[in-house]
Each structure stands twice: as structure tokens, then as C-alpha cells.
TILUMRO-732427 format. One record per residue (C-alpha): residue in three letters; x, y, z. Coordinates in steps of 0.5 Angstrom, whole numbers, padded with zeros to 4 digits, always signed. Example, Ala and Ser with C-alpha at 12.3 -4.5 7.8 and 13.67 -1.06 7.14 Angstrom:
2
Ala+0025-0009+0016Ser+0027-0002+0014
end
This chain:
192
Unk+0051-0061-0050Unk+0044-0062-0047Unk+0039-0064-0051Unk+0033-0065-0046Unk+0030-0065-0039Unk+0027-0071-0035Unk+0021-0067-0033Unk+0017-0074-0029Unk+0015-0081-0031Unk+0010-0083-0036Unk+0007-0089-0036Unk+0009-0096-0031Unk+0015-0099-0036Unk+0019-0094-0034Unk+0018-0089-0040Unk+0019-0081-0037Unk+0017-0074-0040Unk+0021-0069-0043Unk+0022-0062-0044Unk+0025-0062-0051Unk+0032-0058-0051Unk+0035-0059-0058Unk+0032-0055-0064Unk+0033-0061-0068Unk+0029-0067-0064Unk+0028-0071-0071Unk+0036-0073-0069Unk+0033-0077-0063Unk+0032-0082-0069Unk+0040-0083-0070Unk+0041-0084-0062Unk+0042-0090-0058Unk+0047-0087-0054Unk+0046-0081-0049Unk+0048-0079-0043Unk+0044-0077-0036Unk+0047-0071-0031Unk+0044-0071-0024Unk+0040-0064-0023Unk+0044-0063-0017Unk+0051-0063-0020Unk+0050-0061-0028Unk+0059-0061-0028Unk+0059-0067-0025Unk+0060-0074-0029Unk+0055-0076-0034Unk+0052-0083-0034Unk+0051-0087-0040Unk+0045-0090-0042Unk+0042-0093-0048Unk+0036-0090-0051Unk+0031-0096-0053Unk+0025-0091-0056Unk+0021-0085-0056Unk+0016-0082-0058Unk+0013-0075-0059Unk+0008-0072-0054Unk+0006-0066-0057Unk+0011-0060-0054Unk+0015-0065-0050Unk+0018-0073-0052Unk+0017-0078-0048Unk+0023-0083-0047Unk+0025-0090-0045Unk+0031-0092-0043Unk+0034-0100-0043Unk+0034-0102-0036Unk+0029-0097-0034Unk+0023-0102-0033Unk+0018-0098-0028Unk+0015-0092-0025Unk+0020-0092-0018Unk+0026-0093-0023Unk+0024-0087-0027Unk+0022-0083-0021Unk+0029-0084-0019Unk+0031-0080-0026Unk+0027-0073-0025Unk+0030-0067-0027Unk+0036-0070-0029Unk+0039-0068-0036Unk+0040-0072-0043Unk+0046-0070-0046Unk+0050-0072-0052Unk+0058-0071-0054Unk+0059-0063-0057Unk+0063-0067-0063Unk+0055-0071-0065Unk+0053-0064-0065Unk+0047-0063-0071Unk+0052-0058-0077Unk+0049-0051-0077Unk+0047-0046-0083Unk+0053-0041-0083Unk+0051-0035-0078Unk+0047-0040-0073Unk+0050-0041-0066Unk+0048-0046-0061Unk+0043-0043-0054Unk+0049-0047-0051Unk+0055-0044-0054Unk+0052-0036-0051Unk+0052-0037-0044Unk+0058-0034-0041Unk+0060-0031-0046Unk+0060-0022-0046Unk+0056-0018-0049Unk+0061-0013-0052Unk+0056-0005-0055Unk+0060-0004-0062Unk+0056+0003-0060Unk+0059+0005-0054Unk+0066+0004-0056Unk+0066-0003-0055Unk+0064-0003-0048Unk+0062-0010-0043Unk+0055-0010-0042Unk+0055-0016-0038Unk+0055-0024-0037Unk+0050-0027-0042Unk+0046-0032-0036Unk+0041-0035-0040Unk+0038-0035-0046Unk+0029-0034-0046Unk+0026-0037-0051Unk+0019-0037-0050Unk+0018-0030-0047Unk+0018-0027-0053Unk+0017-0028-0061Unk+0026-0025-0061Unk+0030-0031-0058Unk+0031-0026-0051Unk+0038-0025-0048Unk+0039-0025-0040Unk+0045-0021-0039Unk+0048-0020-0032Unk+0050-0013-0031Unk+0058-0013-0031Unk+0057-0007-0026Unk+0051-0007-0021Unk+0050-0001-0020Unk+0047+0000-0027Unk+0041-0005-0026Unk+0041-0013-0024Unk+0039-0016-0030Unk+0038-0014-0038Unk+0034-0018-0044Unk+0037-0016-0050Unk+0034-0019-0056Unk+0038-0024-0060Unk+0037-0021-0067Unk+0041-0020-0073Unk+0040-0013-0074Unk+0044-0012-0067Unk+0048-0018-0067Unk+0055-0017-0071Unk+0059-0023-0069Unk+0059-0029-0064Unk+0066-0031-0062Unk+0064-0037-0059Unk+0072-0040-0058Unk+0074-0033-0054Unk+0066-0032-0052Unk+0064-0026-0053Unk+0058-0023-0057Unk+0059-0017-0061Unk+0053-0013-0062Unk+0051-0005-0064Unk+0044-0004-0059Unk+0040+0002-0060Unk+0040+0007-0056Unk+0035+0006-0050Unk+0036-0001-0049Unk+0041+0000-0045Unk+0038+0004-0040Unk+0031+0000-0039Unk+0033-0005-0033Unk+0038+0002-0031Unk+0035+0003-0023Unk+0032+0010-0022Unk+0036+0016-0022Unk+0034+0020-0014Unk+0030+0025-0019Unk+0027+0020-0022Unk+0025+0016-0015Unk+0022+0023-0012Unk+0017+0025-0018Unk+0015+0018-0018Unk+0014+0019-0010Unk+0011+0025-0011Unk+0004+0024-0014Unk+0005+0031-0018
end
């Protein structure tokens, strides 16, 4: 599980900034084992580093790692992502979910007969005061991407395991990010 993002080095001991990925960065005080994906292939293997100190920089935290000593050392670190293992993961209140868990899972419409919206490709955090869903159209035809808040009152359940969302969206949404209809493209082209 990702908890943060190498952003660049700070300082000249091998110190390095981060964009801080985890709702709970108070838990960087039980950690000394972490593990470093390269930006280039975040399936690929992970490599295990000890975590010598942090400390807080106002949105971001700044992390030193033993063995990491100078600035070309943590240079060679940039973009690459922390991570921990799923089971050292922080225990959620009941109806929270991890951001992690909801990309790739379907978004089903409990109000259109349980139909599939689309992919869930990203989760926007900061576009808005809601938590945003970036949905992937299942068909393109009916528009490229969707936000979609991530709301409790049109979030009904999150199966993580079989990974899907099951939501009742108001009537509308859908049809936000939907492409122009041929009527629609002549009044806009019309000036009238």
C-alpha cells in the first residue's frame, strides 16, 4: 500500500520530500521498515529500506533513509513511491475504505437496473471538498471520463474483494460528461 511519493531531495544528507499519501501520517512514528517502488514500474519488485527519521514540512513530510547520505543519493530516489505491506495497513472505522482499494473496481447504478458505469481510474482528492471518482466510461460513445462524488448518500455498498461500487447516482449525473447529441452540436454551432 502506498503511503507516500519521493517528490526531490531536501537538504545535503540525503533527506528527500514527499507528497504524503496515507490518511493517517501520525503512523510514520511506528515505522522503520518501508519499501521503495521505482516510478517506471510500480508492479515491479519493491526494495526494502529503513526509515532513520522524518519530520513534517507543512503539507508534505520530509523523510531520511539509513544508507541514503547525500544529495545525488536521494536524487537517484525521485518519483519513486513508499509503500508498506497491505497487512500493516491502519484498522478503518466501519463504512471507510481505503482510496487504494477503489481503483479498478466498477461502478454499478442501483438506479439504472444495476447498470456498469465504468472503471474507477483515480480517486481526485483535492478538486473538490467531496472525495471525486474518476470513472472510465464502460462504453465510450457515451463520453470519455466521469467524476462522480464519493458521498454517502449515493454510496450504497464497496465490495472490495469482487471490486465493485454499488451506487444510486442522481438522475443527471450520468448525462454530464455524456458527448453532444447532433441537435445539441447544431444549436451550439448556430449562434441563434
Amino acid at each position: 500500500m502506498l503511503i507516500a511519493r519521493l517528490v526531490r531531495p531536501h537538504g545535503r544528507r540525503g533527506e528527500l520530500i514527499a507528497e504524503i499519501l496515507t490518511d493517517f501520517p501520525e503512523r510514520f512514528h511506528e515505522r522503520t521498515r518501508l519499501f521503495l517502488i521505482p516510478p517506471e514500474r510500480i508492479d515491479s519488485r519493491a526494495r526494502e529500506i529503513e526509515l532513520e527519521n522524518f519530520w513534517f514540512l507543512r503539507s508534505r513530510i520530509v523523510l531520511k533513509f539509513a544508507g541514503i547520505d547525500s544529495i545525488n543519493e536521494a536524487e537517484g530516489l525521485r518519483g519513486f513511491a513508499v509503500a508498506i505491506p497491505a497487512t500493516e495497513r491502519a484498522t478503518l472505522d466501519a463504512g471507510s475504505v481505503y482510496v487504494n482499494d477503489l481503483i479498478g473496481c466498477r461502478v454499478i447504478d442501483l438506479n439504472r437496473d444495476g447498470s456498469d458505469v465504468g472503471e474507477i481510474v483515480e480517486v481526485d482528492r483535492e478538486s473538490s471538498s467531496a472525495e471525486l471518482l474518476v470513472v472510465r466510461r464502460r462504453d465510450r460513445r457515451e463520453g470519455g471520463e466521469l467524476l462522480i462524488p464519493f458521498v454517502a448518500a449515493y454510496v450504497i455498498r464497496v465490495d472490495a474483494v469482487n471490486r465493485l461500487v454499488e451506487m444510486r447516482l442522481p438522475e443527471g449525473l450520468l448525462e454530464i460528461n455524456a458527448p453532444m447529441t447532433e441537435e445539441e452540436k447544431r444549436e451550439a454551432g448556430g449562434g441563434g
